[in-house]
C-alpha positions as CSV (number, residue, x, y, z in Angstrom):
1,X,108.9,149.0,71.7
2,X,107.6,148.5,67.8
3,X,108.5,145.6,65.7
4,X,110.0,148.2,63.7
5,X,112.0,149.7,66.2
6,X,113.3,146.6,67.3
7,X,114.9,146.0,63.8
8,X,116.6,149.0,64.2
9,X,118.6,148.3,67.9
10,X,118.9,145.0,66.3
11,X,120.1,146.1,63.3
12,X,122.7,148.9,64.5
13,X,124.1,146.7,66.9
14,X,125.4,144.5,64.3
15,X,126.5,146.5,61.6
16,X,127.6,149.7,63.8
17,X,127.0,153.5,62.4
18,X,125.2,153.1,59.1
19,X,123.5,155.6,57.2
20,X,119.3,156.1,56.8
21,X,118.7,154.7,53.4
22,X,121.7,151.6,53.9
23,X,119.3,151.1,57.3
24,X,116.1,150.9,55.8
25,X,116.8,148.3,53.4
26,X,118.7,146.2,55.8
27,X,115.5,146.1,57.8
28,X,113.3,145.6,54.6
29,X,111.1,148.9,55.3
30,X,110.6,151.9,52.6
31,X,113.7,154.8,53.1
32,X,110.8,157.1,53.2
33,X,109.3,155.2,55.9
34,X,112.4,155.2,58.6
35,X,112.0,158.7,59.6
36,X,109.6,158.5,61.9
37,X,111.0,155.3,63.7
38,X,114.2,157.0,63.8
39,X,112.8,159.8,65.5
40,X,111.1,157.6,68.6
41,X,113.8,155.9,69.1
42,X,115.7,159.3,68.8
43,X,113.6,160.8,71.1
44,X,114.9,157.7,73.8
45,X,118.0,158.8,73.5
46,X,118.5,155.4,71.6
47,X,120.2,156.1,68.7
48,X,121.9,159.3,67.5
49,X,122.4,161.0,64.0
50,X,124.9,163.0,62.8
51,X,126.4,164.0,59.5
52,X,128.4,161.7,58.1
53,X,131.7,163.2,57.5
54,X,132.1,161.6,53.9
55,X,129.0,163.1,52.8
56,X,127.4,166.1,54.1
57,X,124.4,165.3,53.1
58,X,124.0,162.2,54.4
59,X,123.1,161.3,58.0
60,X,124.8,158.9,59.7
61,X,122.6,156.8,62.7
62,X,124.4,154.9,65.2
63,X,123.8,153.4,69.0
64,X,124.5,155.2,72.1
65,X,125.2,154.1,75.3
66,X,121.3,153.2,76.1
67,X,121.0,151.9,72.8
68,X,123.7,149.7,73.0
69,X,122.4,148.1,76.9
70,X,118.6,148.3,75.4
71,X,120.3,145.6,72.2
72,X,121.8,143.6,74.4
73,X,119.6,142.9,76.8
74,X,117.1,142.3,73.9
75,X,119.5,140.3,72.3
76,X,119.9,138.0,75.7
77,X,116.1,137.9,75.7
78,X,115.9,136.2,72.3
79,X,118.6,134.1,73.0
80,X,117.2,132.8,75.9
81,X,113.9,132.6,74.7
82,X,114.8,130.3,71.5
83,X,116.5,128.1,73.9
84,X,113.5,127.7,75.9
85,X,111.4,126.7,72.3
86,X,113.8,124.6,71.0
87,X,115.0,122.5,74.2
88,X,113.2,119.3,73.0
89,X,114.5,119.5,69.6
90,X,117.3,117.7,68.2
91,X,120.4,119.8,67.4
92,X,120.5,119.2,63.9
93,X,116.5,119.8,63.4
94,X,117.6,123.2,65.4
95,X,120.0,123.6,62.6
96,X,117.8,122.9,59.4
97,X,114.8,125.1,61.3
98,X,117.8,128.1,61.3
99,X,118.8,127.4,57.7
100,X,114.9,127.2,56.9
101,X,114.2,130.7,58.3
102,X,117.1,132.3,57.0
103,X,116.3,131.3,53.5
104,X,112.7,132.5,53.7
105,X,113.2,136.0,55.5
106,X,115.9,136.1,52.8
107,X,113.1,135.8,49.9
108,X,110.9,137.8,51.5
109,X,113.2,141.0,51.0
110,X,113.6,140.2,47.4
111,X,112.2,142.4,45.4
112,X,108.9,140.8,43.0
């Protein structure tokens, strides 16, 4: 699985049935640029799109069944796997590492 896939489990299976262009900029990629990882992961019977009801034009993208096990197990994985890095440190360092992160994956999708 890409990077860029990944976001896109990851990403569904928190904010539920979103549409193409809404997804691309909550993953930080171009809207021109999603296509083609939509389609792979399409093409796993991962994710499904269909028309979104409140705009025909529009497609909507949303988890299936597999899509939903594949994020969670990945989502268990990383879970695990931080806990495993950040045994030895202190709870609160855990904390300010979390806060540290956030901020700058936060200013990295900023535009300029």
């Amino acid at each position: 699985m890409s990077p860029n896939q990944f976001l896109v489990l990851m990403a569904l299976a928190e904010t539920g049935p979103v549409c193409q262009q809404f997804l691309a900029g909550v993953i930080g990629i171009d809207p021109r640029n999603i296509v083609p990882i939509l389609d792979s992961v399409e093409a796993r019977g991962l994710v499904s799109r269909e028309t979104d009801p409140a705009d025909r034009r529009r497609r909507l993208i949303e988890l299936t069944g597999a899509g939903r096990g594949i994020a969670a197990e990945l989502s268990a994985l990383g879970a695990q796997t931080e806990r495993e890095l950040l045994a030895r440190v202190p709870e609160a360092d855990q904390e300010s590492l979390r806060r540290i992160l956030r901020t700058v994956l936060d200013a990295s999708r900023q535009p300029g």
